[in-house]
C-alpha positions in Angstrom: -52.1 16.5 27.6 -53.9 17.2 24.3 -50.8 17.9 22.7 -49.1 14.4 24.2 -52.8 12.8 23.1 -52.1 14.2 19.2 -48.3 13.6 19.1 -49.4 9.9 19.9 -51.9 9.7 16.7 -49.1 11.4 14.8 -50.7 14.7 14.7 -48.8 18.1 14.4 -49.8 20.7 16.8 -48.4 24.1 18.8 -48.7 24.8 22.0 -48.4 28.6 23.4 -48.5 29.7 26.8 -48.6 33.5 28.4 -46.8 32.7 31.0 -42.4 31.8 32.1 -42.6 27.8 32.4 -40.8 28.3 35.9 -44.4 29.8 36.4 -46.4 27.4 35.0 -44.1 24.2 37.0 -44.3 26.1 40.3 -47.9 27.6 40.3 -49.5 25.3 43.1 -53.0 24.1 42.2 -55.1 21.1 42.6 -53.9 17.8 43.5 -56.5 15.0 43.6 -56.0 12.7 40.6 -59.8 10.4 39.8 -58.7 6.7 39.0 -59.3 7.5 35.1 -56.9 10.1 35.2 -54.2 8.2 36.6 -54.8 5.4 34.3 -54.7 7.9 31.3 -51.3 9.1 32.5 -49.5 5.6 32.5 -51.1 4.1 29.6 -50.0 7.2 27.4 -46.3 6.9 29.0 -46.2 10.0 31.1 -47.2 8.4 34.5 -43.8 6.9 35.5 -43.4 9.6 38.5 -46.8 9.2 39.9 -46.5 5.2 40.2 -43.1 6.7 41.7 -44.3 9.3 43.9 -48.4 9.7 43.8 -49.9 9.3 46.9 -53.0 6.9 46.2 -55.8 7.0 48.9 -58.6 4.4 49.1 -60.3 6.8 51.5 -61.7 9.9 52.7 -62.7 11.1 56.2 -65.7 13.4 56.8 -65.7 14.8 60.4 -68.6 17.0 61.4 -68.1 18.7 64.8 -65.4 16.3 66.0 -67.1 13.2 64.7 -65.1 11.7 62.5 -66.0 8.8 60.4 -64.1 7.1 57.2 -65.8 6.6 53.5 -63.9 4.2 52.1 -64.2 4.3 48.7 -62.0 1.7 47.1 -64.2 -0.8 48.9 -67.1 0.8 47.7 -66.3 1.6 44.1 -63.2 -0.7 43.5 -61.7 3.1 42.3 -58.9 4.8 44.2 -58.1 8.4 43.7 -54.5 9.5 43.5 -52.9 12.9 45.6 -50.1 14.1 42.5 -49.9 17.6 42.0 -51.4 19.4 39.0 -48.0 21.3 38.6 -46.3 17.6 38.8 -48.7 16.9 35.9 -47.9 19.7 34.0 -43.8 18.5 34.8 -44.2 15.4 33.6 -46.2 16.3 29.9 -43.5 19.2 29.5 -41.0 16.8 29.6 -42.8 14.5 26.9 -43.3 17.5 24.7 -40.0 18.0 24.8 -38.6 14.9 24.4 -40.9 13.9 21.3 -39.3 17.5 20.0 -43.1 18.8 18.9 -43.2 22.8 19.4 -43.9 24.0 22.8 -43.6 28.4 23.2 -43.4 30.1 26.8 -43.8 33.6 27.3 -45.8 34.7 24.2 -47.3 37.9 24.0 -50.6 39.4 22.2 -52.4 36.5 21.4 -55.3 36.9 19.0 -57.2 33.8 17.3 -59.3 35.5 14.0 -61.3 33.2 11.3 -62.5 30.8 13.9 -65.7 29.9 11.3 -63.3 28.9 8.1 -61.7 26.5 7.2 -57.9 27.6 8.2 -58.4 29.6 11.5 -55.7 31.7 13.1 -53.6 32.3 16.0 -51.5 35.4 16.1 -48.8 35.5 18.7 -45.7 37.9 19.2 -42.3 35.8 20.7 -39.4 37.9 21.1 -40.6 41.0 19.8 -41.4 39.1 16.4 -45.1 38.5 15.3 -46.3 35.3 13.8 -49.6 34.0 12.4 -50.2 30.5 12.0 -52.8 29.0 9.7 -54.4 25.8 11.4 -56.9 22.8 10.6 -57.9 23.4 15.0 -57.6 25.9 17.8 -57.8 24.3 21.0 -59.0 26.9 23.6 -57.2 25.2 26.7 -56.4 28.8 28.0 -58.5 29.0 31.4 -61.1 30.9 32.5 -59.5 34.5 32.1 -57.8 33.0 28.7 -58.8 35.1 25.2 -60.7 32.0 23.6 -63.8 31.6 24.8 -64.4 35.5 24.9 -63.5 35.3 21.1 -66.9 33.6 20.7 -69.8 35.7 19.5 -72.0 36.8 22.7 -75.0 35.4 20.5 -73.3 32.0 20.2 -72.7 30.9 23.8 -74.9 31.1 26.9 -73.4 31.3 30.5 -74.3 29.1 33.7 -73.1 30.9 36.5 -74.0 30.8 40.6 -70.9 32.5 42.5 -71.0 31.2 46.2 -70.1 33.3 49.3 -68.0 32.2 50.3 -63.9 31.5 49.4 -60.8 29.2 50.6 -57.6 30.5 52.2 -55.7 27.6 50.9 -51.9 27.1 52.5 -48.9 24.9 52.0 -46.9 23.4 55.0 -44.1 21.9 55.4 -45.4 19.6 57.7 -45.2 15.7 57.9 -49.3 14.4 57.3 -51.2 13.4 60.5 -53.6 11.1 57.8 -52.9 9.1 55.9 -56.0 10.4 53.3 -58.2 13.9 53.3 -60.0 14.9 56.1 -63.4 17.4 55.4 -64.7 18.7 58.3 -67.9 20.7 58.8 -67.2 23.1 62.0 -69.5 25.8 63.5 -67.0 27.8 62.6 -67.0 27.0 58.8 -65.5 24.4 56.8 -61.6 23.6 56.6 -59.7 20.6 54.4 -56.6 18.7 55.5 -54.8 17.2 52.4 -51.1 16.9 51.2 -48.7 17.0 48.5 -45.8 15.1 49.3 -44.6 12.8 52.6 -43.3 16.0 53.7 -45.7 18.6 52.5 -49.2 19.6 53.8 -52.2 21.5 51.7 -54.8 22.7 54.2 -58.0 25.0 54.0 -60.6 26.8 55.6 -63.5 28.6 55.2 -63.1 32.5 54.3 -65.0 35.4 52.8 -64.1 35.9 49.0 -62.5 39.5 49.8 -60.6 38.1 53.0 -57.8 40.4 53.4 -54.9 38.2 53.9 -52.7 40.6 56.2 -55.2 40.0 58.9 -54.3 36.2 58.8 -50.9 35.4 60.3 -49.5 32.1 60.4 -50.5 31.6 64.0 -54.3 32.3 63.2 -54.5 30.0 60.7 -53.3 27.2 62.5 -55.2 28.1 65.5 -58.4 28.3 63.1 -57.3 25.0 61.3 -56.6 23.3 64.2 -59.7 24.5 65.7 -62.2 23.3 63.0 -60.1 19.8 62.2 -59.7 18.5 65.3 -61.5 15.1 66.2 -63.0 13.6 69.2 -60.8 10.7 68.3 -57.6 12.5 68.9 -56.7 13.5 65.4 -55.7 16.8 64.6 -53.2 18.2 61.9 -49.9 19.0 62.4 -48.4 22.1 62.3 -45.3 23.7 60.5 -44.0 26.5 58.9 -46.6 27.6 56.0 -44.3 28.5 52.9 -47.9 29.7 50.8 -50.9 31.0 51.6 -53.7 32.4 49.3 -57.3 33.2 48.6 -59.5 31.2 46.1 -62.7 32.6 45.1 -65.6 29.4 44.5 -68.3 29.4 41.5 -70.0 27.1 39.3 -69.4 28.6 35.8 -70.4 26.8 32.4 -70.3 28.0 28.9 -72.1 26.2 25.9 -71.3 25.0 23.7 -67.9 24.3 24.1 -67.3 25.0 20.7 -67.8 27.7 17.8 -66.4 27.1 14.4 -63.0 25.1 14.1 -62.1 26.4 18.1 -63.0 24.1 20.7 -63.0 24.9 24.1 -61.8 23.0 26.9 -60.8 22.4 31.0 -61.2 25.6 32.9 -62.0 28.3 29.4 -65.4 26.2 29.5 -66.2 25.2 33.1 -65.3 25.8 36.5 -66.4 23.9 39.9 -65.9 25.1 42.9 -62.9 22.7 44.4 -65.0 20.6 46.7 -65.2 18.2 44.9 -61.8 17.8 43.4 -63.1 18.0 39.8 -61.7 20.8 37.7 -58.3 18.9 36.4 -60.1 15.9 36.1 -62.8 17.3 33.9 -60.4 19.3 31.5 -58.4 15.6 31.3 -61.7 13.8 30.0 -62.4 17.1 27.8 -59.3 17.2 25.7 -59.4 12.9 25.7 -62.7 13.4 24.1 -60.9 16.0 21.5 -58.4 14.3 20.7 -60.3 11.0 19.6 -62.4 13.1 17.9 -59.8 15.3 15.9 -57.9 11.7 15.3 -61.2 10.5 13.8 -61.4 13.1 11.3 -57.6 13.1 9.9 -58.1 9.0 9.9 -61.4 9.1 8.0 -62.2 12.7 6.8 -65.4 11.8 9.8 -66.7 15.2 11.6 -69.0 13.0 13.8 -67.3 13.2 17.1 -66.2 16.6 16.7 -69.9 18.2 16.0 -70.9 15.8 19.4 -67.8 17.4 21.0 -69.4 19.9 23.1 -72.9 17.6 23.8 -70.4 14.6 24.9 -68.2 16.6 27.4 -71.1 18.7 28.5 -72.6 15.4 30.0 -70.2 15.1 32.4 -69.6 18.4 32.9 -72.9 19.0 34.4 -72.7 15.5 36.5 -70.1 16.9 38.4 -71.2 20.1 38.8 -74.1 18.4 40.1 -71.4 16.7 42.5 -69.4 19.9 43.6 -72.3 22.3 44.0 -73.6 19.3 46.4 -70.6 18.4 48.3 -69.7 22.6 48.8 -73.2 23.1 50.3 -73.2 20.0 52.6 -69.8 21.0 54.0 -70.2 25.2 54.0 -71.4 27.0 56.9 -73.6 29.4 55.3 -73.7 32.9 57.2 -78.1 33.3 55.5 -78.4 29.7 56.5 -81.2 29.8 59.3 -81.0 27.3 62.4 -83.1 25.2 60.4 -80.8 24.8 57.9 -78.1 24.3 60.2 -80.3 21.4 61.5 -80.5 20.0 58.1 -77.2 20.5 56.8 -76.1 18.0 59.9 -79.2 15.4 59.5 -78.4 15.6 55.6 -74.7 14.3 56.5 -75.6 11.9 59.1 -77.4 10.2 56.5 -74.9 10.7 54.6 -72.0 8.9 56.7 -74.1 6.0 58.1 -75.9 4.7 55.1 -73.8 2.8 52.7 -75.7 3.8 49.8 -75.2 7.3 50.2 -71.6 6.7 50.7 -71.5 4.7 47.6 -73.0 7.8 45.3 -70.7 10.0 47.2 -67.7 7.5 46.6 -68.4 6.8 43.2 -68.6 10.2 42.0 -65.6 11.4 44.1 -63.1 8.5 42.3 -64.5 9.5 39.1 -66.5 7.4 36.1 -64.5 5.6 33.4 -63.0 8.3 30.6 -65.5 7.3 28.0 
């Protein structure tokens, strides 16, 4: 997206990746679009499939022990989100790139950045056995959280915000028909579990696990019988089952490095924060990030102006920690905590009672689930 941002302001740039581009189309991730998002996407010409084929939701369901009750959110907010696969996203801006003809490299090999303090930095990359250094204005550190960039940075030069929770996701695809026509999160005694979806066809679910859950000892017919277990409503509802063609374990932590820049490298998305997925924040927040950057880095080739590039890291940062605020709050609402005492099981169910019958709480909780304006 940065690239598509800078090809717009008629800006050169290069963009290398690790990994096979069949990889990086098929790797399954998030899928929850805010209303900012999406309206970046069509506005910049890349959104044509997802008016085609997004899934926009006005709603979300909360169930808590077979109580299920609906948040609407576009009546709250007048903000939708959008269910569109991250790897969809990714399609659809590998497709610009190439189409605009701007240099896009898959499968690189022993990347290095060097000189990040001057005035030319460097990235040094081998492609097909041949090694290459290329002299920049601007490194872009949009390489994740196990990416080289942000350990490039001086220990003394970034501080780290961390709480690791404990507790993970064993997140599967289906190819099963929705039951709902928006998410379902449910709090079980049991544990926590997510309905969601990808396509008309297609189902994302998850539930509750320890972080070193050993996935042999889940077979296809436990995990429904656990989904179906902790999803199921009073009401009738329940989630369909169908053959499960992915499963896998994600690990959940709040993680946030500042600044997000040192020297001419900026970091952003996932290399400088990570939320634990509760909240359906991480792609959205890497979207506003390299927005931000790319106004700014536009700003300086238009006027010679380093303004919004030295408040780079202070703008983004502002909204980082609003939704970590968000995710931390939403994961430990819905989380059955195995320390928790029976007080704080008490609690945990006044806190979403509240939660689900007063419309100003489901106004905060709507408002910062759709997202705030990319500003």
């Amino acid at each position: 997206m940065l690239g598509h941002l800078l090809h717009l302001a008629g800006i050169d740039s290069l963009i290398i990746e690790d990994r096979s581009e069949d990889y990086v189309i098929e790797r399954v991730r998030a899928g929850v679009l805010e209303q900012g998002t999406v309206d970046l996407m069509i506005e910049t010409g890349v959104g044509d499939r997802l008016r085609r084929e997004g899934l926009p939701h006005d709603a979300i369901w909360i169930n808590v022990q077979g109580e299920r009750r609906r948040i609407d959110m576009a009546e709250l907010t007048g903000r939708r989100i959008t269910v569109y696969g991250q790897n969809e996203v990714v399609k659809d801006l590998i497709a610009a790139r190439r189409q605009c003809g701007r240099p896009l490299l898959f499968e690189v090999q022993d990347v290095s950045v060097q000189d990040l303090d001057s005035k030319t930095p460097a990235v040094r990359f081998t492609k097909d056995s041949e090694a290459h250094e290329i002299r920049c204005d601007f490194i872009a550190g949009c390489d994740g959280f196990h990416g080289i960039c942000r350990p490039s940075i001086p220990v003394h030069q970034i501080r780290i915000y961390e709480r690791v929770y404990p507790f993970a996701w064993l997140g599967i695809l289906a190819n099963a028909s929705p039951s709902s026509p928006e998410l379902v999160y449910s709090l079980h005694e049991r544990g926590f579990a997510l309905f969601s979806m990808r396509s008309h066809a297609v189902t994302r679910l998850y539930l509750q696990c320890a972080p070193d859950e050993d996935l042999k000892q889940w077979p296809d017919e436990r995990i429904w019988d656990e989904l179906v277990t902790r999803l199921s409503s009073k009401d009738g509802w329940k989630p369909k089952v169908g053959p499960i063609t992915q499963k896998g374990v994600t690990g959940m932590r709040s993680f946030v490095a500042e600044p997000m820049r040192y020297g001419r490298m900026f970091l952003a998305g996932d290399a400088a924060h990570i939320v634990p997925p509760t909240g359906a924040k991480g792609l959205n927040l890497a979207i506003a990030d390299v927005w931000r950057l790319s106004r700014a880095v536009t700003d300086y080739y238009r006027s010679g102006c380093e303004t919004a590039l030295d408040r780079y890291s202070e703008d983004c940062l502002r909204r980082v920690w609003r939704a970590q605020r968000f995710s931390w709050w939403m994961t430990s609402m819905l989380h059955k905590s195995d320390i928790d005492n029976p007080f704080d099981w008490k609690r945990q169910l006044a806190e979403l009672e509240y939660v689900m019958s007063s419309r100003a709480a489901m106004t905060s909780l709507a408002e910062n689930y759709v997202g705030f304006p990319i500003e």
